[in-house]
FIKOLZA-1660 file (N, C-alpha, C; in steps of 0.1 Angstrom, whole numbers, plus 5000, padded with zeros to 4 digits):
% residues 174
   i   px   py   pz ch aa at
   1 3993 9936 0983  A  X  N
   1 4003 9933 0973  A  X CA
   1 4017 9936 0977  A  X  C
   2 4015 9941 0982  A  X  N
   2 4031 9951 0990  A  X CA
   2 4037 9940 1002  A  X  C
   3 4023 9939 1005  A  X  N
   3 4030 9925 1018  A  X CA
   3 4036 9914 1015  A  X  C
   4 4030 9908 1003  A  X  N
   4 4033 9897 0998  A  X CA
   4 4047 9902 0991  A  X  C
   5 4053 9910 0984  A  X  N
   5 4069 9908 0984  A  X CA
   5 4075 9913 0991  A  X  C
   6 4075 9918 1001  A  X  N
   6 4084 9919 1012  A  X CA
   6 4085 9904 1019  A  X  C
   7 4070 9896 1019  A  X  N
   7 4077 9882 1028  A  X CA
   7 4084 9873 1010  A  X  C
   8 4080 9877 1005  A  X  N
   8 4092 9861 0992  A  X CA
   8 4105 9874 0996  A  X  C
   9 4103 9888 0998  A  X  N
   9 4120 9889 0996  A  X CA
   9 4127 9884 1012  A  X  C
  10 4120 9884 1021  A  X  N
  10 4123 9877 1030  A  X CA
  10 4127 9860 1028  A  X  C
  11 4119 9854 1028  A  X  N
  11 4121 9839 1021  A  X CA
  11 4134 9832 1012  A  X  C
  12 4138 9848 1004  A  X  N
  12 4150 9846 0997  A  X CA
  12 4162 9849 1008  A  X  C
  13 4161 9862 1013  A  X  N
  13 4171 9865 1019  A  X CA
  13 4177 9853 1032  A  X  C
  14 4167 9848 1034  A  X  N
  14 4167 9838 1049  A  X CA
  14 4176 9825 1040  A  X  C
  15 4168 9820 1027  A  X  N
  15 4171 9808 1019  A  X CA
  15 4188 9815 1014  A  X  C
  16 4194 9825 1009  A  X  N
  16 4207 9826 1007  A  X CA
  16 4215 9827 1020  A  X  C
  17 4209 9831 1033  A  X  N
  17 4219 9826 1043  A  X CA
  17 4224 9816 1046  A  X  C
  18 4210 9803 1046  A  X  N
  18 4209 9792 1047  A  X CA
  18 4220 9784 1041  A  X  C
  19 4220 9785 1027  A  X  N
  19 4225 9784 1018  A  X CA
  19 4244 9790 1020  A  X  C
  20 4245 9803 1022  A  X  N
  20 4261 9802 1023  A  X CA
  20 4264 9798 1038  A  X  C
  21 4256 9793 1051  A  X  N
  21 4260 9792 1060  A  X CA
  21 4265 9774 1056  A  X  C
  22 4258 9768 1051  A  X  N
  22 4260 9751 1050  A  X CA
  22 4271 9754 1038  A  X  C
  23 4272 9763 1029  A  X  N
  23 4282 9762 1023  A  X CA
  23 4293 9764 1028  A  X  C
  24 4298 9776 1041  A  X  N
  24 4311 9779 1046  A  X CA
  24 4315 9761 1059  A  X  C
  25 4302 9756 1064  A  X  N
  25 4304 9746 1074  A  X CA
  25 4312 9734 1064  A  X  C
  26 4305 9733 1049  A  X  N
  26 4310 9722 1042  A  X CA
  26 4328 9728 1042  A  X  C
  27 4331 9735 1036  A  X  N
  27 4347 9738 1035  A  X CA
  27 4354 9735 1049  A  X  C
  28 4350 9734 1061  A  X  N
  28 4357 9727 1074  A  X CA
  28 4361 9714 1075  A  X  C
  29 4349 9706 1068  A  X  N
  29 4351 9692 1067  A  X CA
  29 4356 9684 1054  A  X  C
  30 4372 9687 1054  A  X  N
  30 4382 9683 1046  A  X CA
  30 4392 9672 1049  A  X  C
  31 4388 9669 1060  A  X  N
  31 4396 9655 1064  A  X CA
  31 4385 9640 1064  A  X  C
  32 4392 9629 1063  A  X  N
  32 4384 9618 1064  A  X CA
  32 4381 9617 1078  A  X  C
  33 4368 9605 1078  A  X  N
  33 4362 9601 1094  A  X CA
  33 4365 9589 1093  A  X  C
  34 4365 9579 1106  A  X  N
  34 4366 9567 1110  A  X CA
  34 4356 9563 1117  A  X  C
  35 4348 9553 1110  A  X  N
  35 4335 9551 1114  A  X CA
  35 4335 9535 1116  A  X  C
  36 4325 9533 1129  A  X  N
  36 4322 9514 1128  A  X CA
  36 4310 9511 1123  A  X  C
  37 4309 9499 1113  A  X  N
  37 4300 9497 1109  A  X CA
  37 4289 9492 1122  A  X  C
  38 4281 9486 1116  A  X  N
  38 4269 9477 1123  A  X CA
  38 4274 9465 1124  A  X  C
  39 4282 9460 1116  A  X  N
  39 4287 9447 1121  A  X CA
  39 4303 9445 1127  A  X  C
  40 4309 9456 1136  A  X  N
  40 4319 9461 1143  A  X CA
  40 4329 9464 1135  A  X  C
  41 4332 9467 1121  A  X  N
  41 4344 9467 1113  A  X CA
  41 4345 9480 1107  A  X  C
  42 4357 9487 1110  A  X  N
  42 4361 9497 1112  A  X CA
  42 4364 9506 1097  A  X  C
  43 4358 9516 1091  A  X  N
  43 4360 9521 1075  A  X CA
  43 4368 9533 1077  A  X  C
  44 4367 9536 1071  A  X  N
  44 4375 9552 1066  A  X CA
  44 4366 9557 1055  A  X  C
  45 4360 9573 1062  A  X  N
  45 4349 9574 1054  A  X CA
  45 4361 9591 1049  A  X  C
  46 4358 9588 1034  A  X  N
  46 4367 9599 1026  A  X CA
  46 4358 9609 1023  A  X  C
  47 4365 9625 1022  A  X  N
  47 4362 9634 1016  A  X CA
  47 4351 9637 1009  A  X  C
  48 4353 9627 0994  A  X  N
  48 4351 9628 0986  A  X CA
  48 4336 9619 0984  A  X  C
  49 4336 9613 0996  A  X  N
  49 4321 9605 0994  A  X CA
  49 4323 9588 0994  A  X  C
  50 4335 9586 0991  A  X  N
  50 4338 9573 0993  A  X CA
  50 4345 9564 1008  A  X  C
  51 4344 9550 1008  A  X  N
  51 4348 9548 1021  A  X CA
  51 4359 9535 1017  A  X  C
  52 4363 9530 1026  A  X  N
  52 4373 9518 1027  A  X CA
  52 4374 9514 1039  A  X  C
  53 4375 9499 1041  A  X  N
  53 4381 9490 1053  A  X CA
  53 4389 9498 1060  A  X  C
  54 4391 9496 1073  A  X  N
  54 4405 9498 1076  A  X CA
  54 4410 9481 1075  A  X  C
  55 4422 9486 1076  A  X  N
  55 4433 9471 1073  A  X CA
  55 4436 9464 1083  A  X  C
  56 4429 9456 1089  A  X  N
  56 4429 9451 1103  A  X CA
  56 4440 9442 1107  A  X  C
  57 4449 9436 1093  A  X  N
  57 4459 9427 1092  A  X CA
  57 4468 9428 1099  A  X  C
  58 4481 9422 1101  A  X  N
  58 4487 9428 1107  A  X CA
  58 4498 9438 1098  A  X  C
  59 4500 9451 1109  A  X  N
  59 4508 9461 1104  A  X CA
  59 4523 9458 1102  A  X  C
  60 4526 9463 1089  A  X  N
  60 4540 9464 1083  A  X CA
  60 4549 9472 1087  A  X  C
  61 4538 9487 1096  A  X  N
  61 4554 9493 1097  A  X CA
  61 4544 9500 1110  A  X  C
  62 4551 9509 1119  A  X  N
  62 4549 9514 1131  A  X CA
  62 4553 9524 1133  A  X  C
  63 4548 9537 1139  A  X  N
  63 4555 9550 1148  A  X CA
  63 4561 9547 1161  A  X  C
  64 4572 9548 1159  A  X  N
  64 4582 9547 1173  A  X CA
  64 4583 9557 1182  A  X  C
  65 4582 9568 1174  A  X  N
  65 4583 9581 1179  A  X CA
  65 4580 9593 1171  A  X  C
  66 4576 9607 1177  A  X  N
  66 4572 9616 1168  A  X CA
  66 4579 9629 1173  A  X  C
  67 4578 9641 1165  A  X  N
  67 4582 9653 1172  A  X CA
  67 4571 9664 1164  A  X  C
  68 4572 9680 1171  A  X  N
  68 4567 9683 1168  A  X CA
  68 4573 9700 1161  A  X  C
  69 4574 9702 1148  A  X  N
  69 4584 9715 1154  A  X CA
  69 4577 9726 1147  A  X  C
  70 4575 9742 1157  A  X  N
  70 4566 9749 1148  A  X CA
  70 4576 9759 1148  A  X  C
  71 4574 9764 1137  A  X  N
  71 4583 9774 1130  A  X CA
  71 4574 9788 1128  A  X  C
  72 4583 9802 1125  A  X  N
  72 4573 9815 1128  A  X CA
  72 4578 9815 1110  A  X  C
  73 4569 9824 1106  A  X  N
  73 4574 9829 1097  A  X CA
  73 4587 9836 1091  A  X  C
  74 4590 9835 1075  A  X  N
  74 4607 9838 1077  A  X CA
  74 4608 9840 1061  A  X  C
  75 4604 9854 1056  A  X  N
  75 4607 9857 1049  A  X CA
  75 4618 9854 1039  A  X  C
  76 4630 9856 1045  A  X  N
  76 4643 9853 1039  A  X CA
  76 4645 9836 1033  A  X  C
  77 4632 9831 1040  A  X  N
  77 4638 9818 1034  A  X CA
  77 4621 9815 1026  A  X  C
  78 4619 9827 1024  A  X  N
  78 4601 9819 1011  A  X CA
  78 4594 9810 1020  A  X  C
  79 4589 9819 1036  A  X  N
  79 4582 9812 1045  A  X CA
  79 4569 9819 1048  A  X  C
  80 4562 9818 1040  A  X  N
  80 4552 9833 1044  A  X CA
  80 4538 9834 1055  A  X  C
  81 4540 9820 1056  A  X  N
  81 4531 9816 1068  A  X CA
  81 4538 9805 1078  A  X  C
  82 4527 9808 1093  A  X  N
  82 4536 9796 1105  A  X CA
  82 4536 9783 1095  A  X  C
  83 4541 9777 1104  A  X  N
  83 4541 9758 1098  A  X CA
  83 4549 9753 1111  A  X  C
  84 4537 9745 1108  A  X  N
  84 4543 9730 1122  A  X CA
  84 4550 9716 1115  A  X  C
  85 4559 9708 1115  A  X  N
  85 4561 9697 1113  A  X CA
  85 4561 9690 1120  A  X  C
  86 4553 9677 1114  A  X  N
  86 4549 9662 1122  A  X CA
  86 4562 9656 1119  A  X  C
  87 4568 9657 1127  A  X  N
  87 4582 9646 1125  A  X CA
  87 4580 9632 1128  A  X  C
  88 4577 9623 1122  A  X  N
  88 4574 9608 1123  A  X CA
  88 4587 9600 1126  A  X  C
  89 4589 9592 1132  A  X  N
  89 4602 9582 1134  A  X CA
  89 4594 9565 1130  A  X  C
  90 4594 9563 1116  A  X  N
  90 4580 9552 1111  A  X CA
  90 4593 9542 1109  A  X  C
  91 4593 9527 1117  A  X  N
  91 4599 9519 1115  A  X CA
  91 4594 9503 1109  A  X  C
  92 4600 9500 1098  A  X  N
  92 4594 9490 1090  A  X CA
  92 4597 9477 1097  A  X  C
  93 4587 9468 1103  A  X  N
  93 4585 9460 1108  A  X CA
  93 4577 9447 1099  A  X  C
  94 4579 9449 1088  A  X  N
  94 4573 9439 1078  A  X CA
  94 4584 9426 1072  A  X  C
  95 4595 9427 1079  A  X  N
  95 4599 9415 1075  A  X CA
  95 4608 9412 1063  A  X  C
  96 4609 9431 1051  A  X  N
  96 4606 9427 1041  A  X CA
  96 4613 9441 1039  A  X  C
  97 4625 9441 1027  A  X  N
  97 4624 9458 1023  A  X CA
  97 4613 9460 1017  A  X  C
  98 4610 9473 1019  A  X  N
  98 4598 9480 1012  A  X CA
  98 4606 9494 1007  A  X  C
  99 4596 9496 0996  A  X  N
  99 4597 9506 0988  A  X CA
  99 4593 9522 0989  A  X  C
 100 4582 9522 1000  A  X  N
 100 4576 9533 0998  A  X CA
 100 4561 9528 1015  A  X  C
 101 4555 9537 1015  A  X  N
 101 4543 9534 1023  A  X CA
 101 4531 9549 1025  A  X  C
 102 4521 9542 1030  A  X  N
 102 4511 9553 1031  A  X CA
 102 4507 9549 1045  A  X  C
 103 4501 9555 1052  A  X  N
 103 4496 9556 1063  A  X CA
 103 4486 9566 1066  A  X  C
 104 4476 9561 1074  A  X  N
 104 4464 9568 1079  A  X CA
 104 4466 9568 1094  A  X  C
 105 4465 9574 1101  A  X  N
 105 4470 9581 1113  A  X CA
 105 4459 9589 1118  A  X  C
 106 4450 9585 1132  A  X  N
 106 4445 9599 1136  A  X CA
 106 4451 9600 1147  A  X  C
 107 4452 9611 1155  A  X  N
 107 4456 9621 1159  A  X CA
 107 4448 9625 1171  A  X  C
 108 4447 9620 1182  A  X  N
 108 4442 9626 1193  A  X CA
 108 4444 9634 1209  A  X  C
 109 4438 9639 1211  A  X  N
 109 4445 9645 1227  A  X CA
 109 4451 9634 1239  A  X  C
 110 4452 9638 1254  A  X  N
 110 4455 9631 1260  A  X CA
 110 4443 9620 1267  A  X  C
 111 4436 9626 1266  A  X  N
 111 4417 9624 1267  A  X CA
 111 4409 9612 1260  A  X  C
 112 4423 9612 1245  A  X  N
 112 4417 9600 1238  A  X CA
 112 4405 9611 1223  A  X  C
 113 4405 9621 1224  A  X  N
 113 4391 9627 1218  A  X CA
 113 4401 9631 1201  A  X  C
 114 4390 9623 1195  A  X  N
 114 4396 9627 1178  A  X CA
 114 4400 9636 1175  A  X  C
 115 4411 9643 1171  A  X  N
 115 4416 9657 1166  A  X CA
 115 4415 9659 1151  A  X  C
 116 4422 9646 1145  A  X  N
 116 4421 9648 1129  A  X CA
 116 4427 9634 1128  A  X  C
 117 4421 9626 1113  A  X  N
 117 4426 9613 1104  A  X CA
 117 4433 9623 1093  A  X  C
 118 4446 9619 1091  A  X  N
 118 4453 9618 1082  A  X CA
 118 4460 9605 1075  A  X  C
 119 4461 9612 1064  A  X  N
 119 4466 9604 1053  A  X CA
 119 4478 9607 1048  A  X  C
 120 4488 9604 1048  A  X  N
 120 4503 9603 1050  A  X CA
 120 4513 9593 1039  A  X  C
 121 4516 9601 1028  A  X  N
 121 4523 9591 1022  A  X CA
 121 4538 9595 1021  A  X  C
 122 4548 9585 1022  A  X  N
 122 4564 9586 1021  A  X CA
 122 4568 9590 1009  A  X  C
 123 4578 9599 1006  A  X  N
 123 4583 9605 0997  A  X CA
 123 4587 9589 0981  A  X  C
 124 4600 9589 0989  A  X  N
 124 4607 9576 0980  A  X CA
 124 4612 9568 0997  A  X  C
 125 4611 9564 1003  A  X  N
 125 4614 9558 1019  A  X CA
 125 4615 9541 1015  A  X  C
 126 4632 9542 1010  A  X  N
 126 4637 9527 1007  A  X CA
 126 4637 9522 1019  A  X  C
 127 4633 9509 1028  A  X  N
 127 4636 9509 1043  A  X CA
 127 4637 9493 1041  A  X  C
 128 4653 9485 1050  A  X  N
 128 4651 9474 1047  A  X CA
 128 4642 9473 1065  A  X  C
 129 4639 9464 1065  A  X  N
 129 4634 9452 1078  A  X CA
 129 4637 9459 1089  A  X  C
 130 4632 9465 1097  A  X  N
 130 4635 9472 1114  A  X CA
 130 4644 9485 1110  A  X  C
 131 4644 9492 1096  A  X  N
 131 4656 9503 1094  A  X CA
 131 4639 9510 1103  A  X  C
 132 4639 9529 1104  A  X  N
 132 4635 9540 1106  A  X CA
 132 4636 9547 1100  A  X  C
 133 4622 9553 1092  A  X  N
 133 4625 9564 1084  A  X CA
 133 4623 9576 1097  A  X  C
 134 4630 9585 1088  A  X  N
 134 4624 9598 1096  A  X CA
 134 4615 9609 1091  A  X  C
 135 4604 9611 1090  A  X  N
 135 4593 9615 1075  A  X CA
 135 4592 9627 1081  A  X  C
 136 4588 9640 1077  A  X  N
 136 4583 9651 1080  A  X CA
 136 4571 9650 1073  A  X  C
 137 4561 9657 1077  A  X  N
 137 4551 9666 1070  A  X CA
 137 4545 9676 1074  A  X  C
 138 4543 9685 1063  A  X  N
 138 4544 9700 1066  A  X CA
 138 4526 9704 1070  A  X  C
 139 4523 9714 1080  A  X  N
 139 4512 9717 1080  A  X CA
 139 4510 9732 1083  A  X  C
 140 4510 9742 1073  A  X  N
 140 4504 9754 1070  A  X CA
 140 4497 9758 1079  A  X  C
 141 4497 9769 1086  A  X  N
 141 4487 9775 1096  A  X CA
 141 4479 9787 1083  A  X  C
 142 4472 9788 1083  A  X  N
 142 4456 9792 1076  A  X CA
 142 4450 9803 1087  A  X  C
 143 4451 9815 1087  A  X  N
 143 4447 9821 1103  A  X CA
 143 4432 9824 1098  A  X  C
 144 4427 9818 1087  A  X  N
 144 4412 9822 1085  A  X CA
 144 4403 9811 1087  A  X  C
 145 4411 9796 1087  A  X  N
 145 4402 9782 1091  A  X CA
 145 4407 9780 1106  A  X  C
 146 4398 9777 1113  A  X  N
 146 4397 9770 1126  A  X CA
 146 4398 9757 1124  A  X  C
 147 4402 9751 1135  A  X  N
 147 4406 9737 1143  A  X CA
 147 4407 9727 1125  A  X  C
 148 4423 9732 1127  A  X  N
 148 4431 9730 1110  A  X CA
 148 4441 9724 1121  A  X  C
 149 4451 9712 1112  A  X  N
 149 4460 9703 1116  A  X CA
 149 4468 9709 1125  A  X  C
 150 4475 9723 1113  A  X  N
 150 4485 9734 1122  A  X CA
 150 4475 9738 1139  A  X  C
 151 4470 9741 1141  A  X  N
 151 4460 9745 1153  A  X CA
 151 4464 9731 1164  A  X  C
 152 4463 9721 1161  A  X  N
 152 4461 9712 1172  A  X CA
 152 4478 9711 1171  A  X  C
 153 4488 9710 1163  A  X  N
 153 4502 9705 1165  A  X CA
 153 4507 9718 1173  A  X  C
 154 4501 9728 1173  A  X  N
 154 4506 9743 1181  A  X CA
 154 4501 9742 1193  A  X  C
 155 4490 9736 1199  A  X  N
 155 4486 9735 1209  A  X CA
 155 4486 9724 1221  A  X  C
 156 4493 9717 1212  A  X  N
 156 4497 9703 1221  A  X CA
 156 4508 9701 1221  A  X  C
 157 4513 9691 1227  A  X  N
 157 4528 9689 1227  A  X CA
 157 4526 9672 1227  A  X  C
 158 4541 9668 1225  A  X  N
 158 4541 9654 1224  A  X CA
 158 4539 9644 1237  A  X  C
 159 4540 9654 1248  A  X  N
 159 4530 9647 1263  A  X CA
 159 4520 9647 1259  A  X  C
 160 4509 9653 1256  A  X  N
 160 4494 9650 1254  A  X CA
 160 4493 9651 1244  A  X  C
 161 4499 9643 1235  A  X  N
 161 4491 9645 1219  A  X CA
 161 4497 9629 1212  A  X  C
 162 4485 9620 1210  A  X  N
 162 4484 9605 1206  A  X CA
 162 4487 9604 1192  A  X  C
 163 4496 9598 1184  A  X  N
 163 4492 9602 1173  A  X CA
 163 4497 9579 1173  A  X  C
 164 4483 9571 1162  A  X  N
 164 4483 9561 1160  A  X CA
 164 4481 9555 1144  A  X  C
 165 4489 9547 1141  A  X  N
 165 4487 9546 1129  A  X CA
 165 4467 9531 1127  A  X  C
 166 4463 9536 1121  A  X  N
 166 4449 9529 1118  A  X CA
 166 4450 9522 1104  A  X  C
 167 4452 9523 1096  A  X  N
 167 4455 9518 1081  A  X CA
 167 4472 9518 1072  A  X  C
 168 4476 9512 1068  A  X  N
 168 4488 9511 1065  A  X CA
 168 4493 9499 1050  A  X  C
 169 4497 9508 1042  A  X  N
 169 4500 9500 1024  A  X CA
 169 4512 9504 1024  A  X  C
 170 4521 9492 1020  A  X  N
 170 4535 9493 1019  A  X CA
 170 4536 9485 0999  A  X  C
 171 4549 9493 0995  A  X  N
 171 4552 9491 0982  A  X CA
 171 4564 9483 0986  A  X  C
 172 4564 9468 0984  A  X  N
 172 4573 9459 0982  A  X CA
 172 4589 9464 0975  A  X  C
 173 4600 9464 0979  A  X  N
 173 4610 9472 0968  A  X CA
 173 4615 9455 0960  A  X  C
 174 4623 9463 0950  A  X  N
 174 4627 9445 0944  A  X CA
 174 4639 9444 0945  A  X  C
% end
């Protein structure tokens, strides 16, 4: 009788590692994937369980250039953790003022090997026809998550680090 609950308290104990080990692996995978179908057309598989086309049309607006800038922490200014900025130089190439845009972007080494898909939307970015915004976005260093946005923008530099826009929706201005 004795034998038999020591192995169910074994069984449990094994089953709650199990259990918080797939739960700590799920919290890593917070960014979307880019996947090909079976019939070669490219999706965006989200977070959340849902997917979408990518937009294979032609693109409205482009990265001309990027920067990278990482900052230490700085109390005096309400900075309480590192932070990298993606400095984007996104130039509207649609022909057309636009209002606003979003952009899906992944992010790879020199190698070519996926780093992270991001999703990227413009503040208010009135831009007429070939103007250049110049967009920041901010990414938080987390010193308790691994291979997090901040991690790859600190360890690369703009020699070996691809960053390409994959999906792209622009808000017409009137």
């Amino acid at each position: 009788m004795e034998r038999n609950n020591g192995t169910k308290m074994i069984k449990i104990v094994i089953f709650f590692i199990v259990f918080l080990w797939v739960g700590l692996f799920s919290l890593n995978a917070e960014e979307n994937l880019i996947a090909t179908t079976s019939e070669g057309k490219k999706v965006i598989l989200n977070t959340d369980g849902t997917w979408s086309y990518i937009n294979e049309t032609e693109q409205k607006i482009t990265i001309v250039d990027f920067d990278i800038i990482l900052r230490d922490k700085n109390y005096d200014e309400s900075r309480y953790n590192k932070d990298a900025i993606l400095n984007l130089k996104v130039k509207n190439i649609s022909g057309n003022k636009i209002g606003g845009y979003r952009i899906t972007v992944k992010m790879e080494n020199g190698f070519g090997d996926l780093l992270h898909t991001l999703k990227l939307t413009s503040g208010n970015s009135v831009l007429d026809n070939d103007e250049i915004d110049n967009a920041n976005f901010v990414f938080k260093d987390n010193q308790f998550i691994d291979d997090e946005v901040y991690d790859d923008l600190s360890a690369y530099s703009k020699n070996n680090l691809i960053i390409t826009i994959v999906d792209s929706q622009v808000l017409q201005s009137q």
